[in-house]
Steps between C-alpha positions, in 0.01 A plus 500: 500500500198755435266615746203320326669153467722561860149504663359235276828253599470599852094380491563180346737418733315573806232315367695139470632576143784365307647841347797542313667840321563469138581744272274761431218329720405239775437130456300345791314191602213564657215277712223394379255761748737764421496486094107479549514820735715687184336324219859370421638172380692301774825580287508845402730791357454807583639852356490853493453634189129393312521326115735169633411167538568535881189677742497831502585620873564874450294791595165496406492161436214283625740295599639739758172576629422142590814486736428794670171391571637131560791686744232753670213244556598325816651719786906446553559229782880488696651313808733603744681392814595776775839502626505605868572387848237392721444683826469269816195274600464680808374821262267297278329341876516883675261560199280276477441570869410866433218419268179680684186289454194731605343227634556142621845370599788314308803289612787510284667154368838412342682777326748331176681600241370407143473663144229698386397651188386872408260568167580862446249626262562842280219689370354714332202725550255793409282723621196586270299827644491819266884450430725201500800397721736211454742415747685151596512284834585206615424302848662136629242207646669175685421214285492286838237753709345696235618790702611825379821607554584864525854683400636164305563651238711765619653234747633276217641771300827384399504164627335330234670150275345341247403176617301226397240430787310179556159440337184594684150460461314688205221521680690688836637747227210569368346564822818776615509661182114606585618649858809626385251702199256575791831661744545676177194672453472580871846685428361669160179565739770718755678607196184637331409772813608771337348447162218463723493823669565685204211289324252625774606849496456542075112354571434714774614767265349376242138417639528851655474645155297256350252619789597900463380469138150334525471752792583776274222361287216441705585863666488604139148323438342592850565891408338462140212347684449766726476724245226384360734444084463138517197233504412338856493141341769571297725638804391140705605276158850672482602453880411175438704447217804693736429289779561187317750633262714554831403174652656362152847728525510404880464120447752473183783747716453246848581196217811695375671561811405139601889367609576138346816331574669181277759322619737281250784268566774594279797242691525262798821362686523214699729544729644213765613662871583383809233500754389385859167365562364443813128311572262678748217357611213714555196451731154667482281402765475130457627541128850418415720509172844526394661691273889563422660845457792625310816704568648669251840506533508772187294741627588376848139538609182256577343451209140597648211220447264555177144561629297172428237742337648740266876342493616928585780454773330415839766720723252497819293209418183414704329108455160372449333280750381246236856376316724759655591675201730792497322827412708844448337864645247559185371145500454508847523860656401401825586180695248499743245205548403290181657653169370474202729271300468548126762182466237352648221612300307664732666838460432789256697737302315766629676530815819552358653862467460693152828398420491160482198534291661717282756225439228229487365673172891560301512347242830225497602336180662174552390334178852511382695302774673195449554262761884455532609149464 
């Protein structure tokens, strides 16, 4: 079968059709949503070459065009199962134990085996400035904590199986495919430092002779002044017009080398592993809460607790007075006294590092994810 109708077939049967070769073409039955999406009939024929009765398929047909964008609009979804052997309990507990709170105290509960589930989000992104990079990532969030968890990609290399995983909430994917897009644009953020250096270092160059030249100028215009070839007023109107002429250049070069950053999904995986999770219960002053941890028994780490306030991996958290949430180091860089819980509300952005701002401001598109059902 042809390119053009090979892809065509292998659409319509992702997509809940009814296809069948014939010669020379396709046949297929098709839904009702589907033949609206194409602008088909629910029983169609479709060929390669143009001038039969059959739809015309090839290249350059509209036809075509329609899949594509039918087969490009929503981002690819998969499920897997990892294949490994668990390490012992006794590992999973020993970690949990480790976790350093900066302040308050926690007791650790019951540590059990269970099954947990990994949304591994690939993306792509790019950096606007005065040039353009493109580059891929891709980051892992615990549908159970929200947590991130680092190096499980690289841990599951290998081990995947297609499986078919149980159903889970649309609203809980949702919700991970947002922090696994925000890990990923913390990890285009690291990515992008050298763009960034080399961004600064072109408008320092540049703005140097931007400067050098309306220097040269005014030099240029004092010297005619002082010898006496050019009109008083008329020397005072043109450094005017210099002065805001480079105002002008300065302002439009300071919006060129402005660095944006877009982040786009482009796949996610779903991936079921074995886990431990263990319940601590933590206690701030006369606050208490508890919250359950998970270890990985991929990555064979703690997967570290997702700050209450920015969901970025809470490695060291600290916790407010008020509902004891879990802060990480830029939400709450010191945990001294009362902090300034912005889960709470009564926090600001404006104490976090210029990092996490940075990210606060990159732009994530998640317009095109589907819910997996």
């Amino acid at each position: 079968m042809s390119g053009p109708l090979g892809f065509a077939a292998r659409l319509l049967t992702r997509r809940g059709a009814l296809v069948e070769a014939i010669p020379g073409g396709v046949e297929a039955l098709l839904s009702r949503e589907l033949a609206r999406e194409l602008g088909l009939g629910e029983h169609v024929v479709l060929a390669e070459a143009p001038g039969s009765a059959a739809h015309h398929a090839g290249y350059g047909s509209a036809l075509l065009e329609r899949m594509v964008s039918s087969a490009t609009g929503a981002i690819p979804f998969a499920a897997a199962r990892v294949d490994l052997a668990p390490p012992r309990r006794g590992q999973a507990r020993a970690a949990a134990e480790s976790l350093v709170f900066r302040n308050g105290v926690f007791s650790v509960g019951e540590t059990a085996a269970a099954v947990g589930h990994r949304l591994v989000a690939h993306a792509a992104f790019a950096l606007h400035g005065d040039e353009r990079r493109e580059g891929m990532c891709a980051a892992a969030v615990s549908l159970q904590t929200g947590g991130v968890v680092d190096g499980f990609e690289e841990a599951i290399a290998g081990s995947l199986e297609e499986a078919v995983v149980q159903q889970l909430e649309p609203e809980r994917m949702s919700a991970c495919a947002r922090a696994a897009l925000l890990a990923c644009a913390a990890r285009a953020s690291q990515a992008a430092a050298g763009f960034r250096e080399g961004m600064q270092r072109r408008f320092a160059r540049d703005r140097e002779r931007l400067e050098e030249y309306f220097a040269e100028l005014l030099s240029e215009l004092d010297r005619r002044s002082s010898r006496g070839r050019a009109n008083p007023a008329a020397v005072l109107d043109k450094r005017r017009v210099l002065e805001l002429e480079r105002a002008a250049k300065l302002e439009a070069l300071s919006a060129r080398y402005v660095l944006r950053l877009e982040v786009k999904p482009v796949a996610l995986l779903l991936v079921e592993v074995p886990v431990f999770r263990t319940e601590l219960e933590q206690r701030r002053r006369k606050a208490r809460r508890t919250i359950e941890v998970e270890y990985d028994c991929a990555t064979r780490r703690l997967v570290a607790p997702a700050c209450d306030a920015c969901s970025s991996p809470a490695l060291r958290p600290a916790a407010c007075d008020d509902a004891v949430h879990l802060l990480c180091e830029a939400c709450a860089p010191r945990s001294e006294g009362r902090i300034a819980c912005s889960a709470c509300g009564n926090g600001a952005w404006s104490r976090r590092d210029p990092q996490t701002q940075a990210l606060r401001g990159a732009r994530t598109d998640t317009s095109r994810v589907r819910s997996a059902r």
